[in-house]
ROKOLMI-409430 format. One record per residue (C-alpha): x, y, z; residue in one letter. Coordinates in steps of 0.25 Angstrom, whole numbers, padded with zeros to 4 digits, always signed. Each point is the difference from the previous one (the first is absolute). Layout:
XYZa/...
//
This chain:
-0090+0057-0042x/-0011-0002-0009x/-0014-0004+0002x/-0007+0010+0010x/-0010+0005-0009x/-0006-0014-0004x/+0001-0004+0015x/-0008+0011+0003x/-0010-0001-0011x/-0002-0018+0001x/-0006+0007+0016x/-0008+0011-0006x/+0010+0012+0006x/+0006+0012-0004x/+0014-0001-0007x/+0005+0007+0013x/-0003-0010+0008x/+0009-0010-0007x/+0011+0008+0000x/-0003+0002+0016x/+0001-0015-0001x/+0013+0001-0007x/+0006+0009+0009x/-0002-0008+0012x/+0005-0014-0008x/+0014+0009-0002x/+0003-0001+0016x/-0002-0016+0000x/+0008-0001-0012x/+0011+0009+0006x/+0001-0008+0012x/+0001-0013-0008x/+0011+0007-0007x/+0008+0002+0012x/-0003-0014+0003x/+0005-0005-0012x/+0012+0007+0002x/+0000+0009-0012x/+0008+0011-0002x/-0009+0009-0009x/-0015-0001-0004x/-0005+0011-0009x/-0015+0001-0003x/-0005+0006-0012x/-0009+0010+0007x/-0005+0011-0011x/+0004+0000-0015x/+0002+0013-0007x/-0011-0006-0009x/-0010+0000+0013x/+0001+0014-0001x/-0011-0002-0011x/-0010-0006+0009x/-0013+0007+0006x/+0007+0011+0007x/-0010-0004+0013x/+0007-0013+0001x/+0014+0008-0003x/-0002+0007+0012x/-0005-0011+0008x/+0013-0007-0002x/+0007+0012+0005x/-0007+0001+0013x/+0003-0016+0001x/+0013+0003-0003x/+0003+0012+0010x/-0008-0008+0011x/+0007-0012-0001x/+0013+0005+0002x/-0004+0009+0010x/-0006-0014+0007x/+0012-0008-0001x/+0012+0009+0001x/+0002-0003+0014x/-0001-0015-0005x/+0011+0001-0009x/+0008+0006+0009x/-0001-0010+0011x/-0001-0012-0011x/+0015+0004-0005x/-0008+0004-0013x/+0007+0011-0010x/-0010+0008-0009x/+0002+0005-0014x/-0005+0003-0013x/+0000+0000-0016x/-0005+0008-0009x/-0005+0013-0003x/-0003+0005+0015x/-0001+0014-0004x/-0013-0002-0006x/-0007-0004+0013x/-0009+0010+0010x/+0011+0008+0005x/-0005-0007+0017x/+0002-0014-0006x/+0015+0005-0005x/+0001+0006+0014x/-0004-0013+0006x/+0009-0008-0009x/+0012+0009+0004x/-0002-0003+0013x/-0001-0015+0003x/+0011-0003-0010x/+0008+0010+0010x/-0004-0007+0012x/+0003-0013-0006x/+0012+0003-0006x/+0009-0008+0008x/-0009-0013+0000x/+0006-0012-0007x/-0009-0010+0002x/-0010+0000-0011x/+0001+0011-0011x/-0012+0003-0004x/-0003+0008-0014x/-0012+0004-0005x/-0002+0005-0015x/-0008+0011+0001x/-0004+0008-0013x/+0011-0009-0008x/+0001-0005-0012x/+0013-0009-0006x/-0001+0008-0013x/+0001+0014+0006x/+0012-0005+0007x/+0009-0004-0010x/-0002+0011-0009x/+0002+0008+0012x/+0013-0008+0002x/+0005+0001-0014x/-0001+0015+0002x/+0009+0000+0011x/+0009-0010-0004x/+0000+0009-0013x/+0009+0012+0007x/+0011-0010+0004x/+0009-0006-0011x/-0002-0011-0008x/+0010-0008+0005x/-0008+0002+0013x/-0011-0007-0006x/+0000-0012+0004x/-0012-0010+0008x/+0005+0002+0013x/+0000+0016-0002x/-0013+0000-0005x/-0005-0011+0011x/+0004+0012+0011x/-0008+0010-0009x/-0013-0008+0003x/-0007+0006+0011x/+0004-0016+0005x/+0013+0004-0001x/+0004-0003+0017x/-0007-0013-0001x/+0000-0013-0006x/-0006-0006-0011x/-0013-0008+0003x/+0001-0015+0001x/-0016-0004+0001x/-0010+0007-0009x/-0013-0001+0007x/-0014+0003-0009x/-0013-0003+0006x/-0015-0002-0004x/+0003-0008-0013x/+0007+0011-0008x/+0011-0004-0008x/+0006+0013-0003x/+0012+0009+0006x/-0008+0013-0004x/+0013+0010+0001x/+0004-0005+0014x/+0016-0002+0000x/+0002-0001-0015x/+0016-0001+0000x/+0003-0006+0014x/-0008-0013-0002x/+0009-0005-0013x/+0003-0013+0010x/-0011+0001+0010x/-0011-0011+0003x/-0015+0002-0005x/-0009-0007+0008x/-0015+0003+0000x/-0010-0003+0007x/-0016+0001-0001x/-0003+0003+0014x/-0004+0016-0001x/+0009+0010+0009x/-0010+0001+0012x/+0000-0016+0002x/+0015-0002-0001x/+0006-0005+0013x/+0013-0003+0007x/-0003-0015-0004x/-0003+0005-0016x/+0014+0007+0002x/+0007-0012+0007x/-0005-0006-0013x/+0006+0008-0012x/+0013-0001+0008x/+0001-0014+0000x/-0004+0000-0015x/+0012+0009+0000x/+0011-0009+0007x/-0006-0011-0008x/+0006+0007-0013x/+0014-0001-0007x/+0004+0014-0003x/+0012-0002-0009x/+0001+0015-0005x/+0007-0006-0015x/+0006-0009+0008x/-0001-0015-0002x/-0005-0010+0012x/+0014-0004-0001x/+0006+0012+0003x/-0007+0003+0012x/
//
C-alpha cells in the first residue's frame, strides 16, 4: 500500500494525513474483497525497515493502527471478517499487541474474509527465521512443504495476485518465498486513490492471465 506520503505532499499535508487517508482506503478495499469473493487479502501494513523512519511518523502509525482496529472490530465481526497478522508483533507498543490479541480472538471463528496485515515484517527475517527452525528437525524433514509451514504464512495459502501501487516496481521484502508463482500487477494510482473499481481491475488482469506453473498451455 504505497503512495501515502506523496499523496499527502502533491496537497501540501503532513505525511500523517496520508496514511489517514490510507487507512480509511483499507475499509473500501476490504468490502470490495468480500465482494469479489476472495478468500484472504493481506496488506502490507508496516515493514521492519519502517522502523527507520522519523519516530513521529512511527508512532502515528501506531495510534492509526490501534484506532483502527479498535473502530472496526465490531465490523469484522458482523462482516464474517477473521483477523490475523505476520511478522514480528512483539516489537509493537505493548496496547497495539493487546488490541491485536483481542480482535483476532473475537474474530476467530469468521470465515468470510481473512484479513492479514504484515505488520513490522520483512520476507528476509522470516526465512532465516524459518531455516532456524526447520534446522532442529532432521534433514530428511527438510523439505518445501516443511519449510512453507515454518513461515509465519504457514496456516495460509500462497498469494495469487500481487498488488503494488504508486508506480513502484519493486517487491521491497514483502513475501519473498511464497510469491515463486504469484501474479505482479502494478498500478500507478498511489494507495489513498485506490478503489474498489482499481481493485475489480487488477483482478480482471489477473483472470485474463495463463498461469501454467512449468506447465505448458497444453497441459492445462
Amino acid at each position: 500500500m504505497d503512495g501515502n506520503g506523496r499523496w499527502a505532499k502533491a496537497r501540501g499535508l503532513p505525511r500523517l494525513a496520508g496514511h489517514k487517508k490510507g487507512v480509511e482506503v483499507v475499509d473500501e478495499i476490504v468490502t470490495a474483497a468480500m465482494d469479489l469473493n476472495l478468500s484472504h487479502l493481506t496488506l502490507y501494513a508496516f515493514s521492519s525497515e519502517n522502523w527507520q523512519r522519523p519516530a513521529e511518523e512511527v508512532q502515528g502509525l501506531m495510534q492509526l493502527l490501534e484506532a483502527y482496529l479498535e473502530l472496526k472490530k465490531e465490523k469484522m465481526l458482523r462482516d464474517g471478517v477473521r483477523f490475523e497478522t505476520i511478522g514480528v508483533t512483539s516489537l509493537l507498543p505493548e496496547t497495539v499487541q493487546k488490541k491485536i490479541a483481542e480482535v483476532k480472538e473475537m474474530t476467530s471463528r469468521n470465515e468470510k474474509l481473512t484479513l492479514i496485515l504484515a505488520l513490522s515484517y520483512g520476507a528476509r527475517q522470516e526465512i532465516v527465521q524459518a531455516a532456524k527452525k526447520l534446522a532442529k528437525a532432521k534433514i530428511e524433514d527438510w523439505t518445501e512443504e516443511n519449510f512453507s509451514r515454518a513461515l509465519d504464512t504457514g496456516h495460509f495459502p500462497d498469494p495469487d495476485l500481487f498488488i503494488r501501487t504508486s508506480g513502484e516496481h519493486r517487491i521491497s521484502n514483502y513475501l519473498l518465498w511464497q510469491m515463486a508463482y504469484t501474479e505482479l500487477y502494478f498500478t500507478e494510482v498511489l494507495w489513498p486513490d485506490f478503489t474498489a473499481e482499481e481493485l475489480n481491475k487488477a483482478v480482471c488482469e489477473y483472470e485474463s492471465r495463463e498461469r501454467r506453473f512449468g506447465k505448458t498451455s497444453e497441459q492445462l
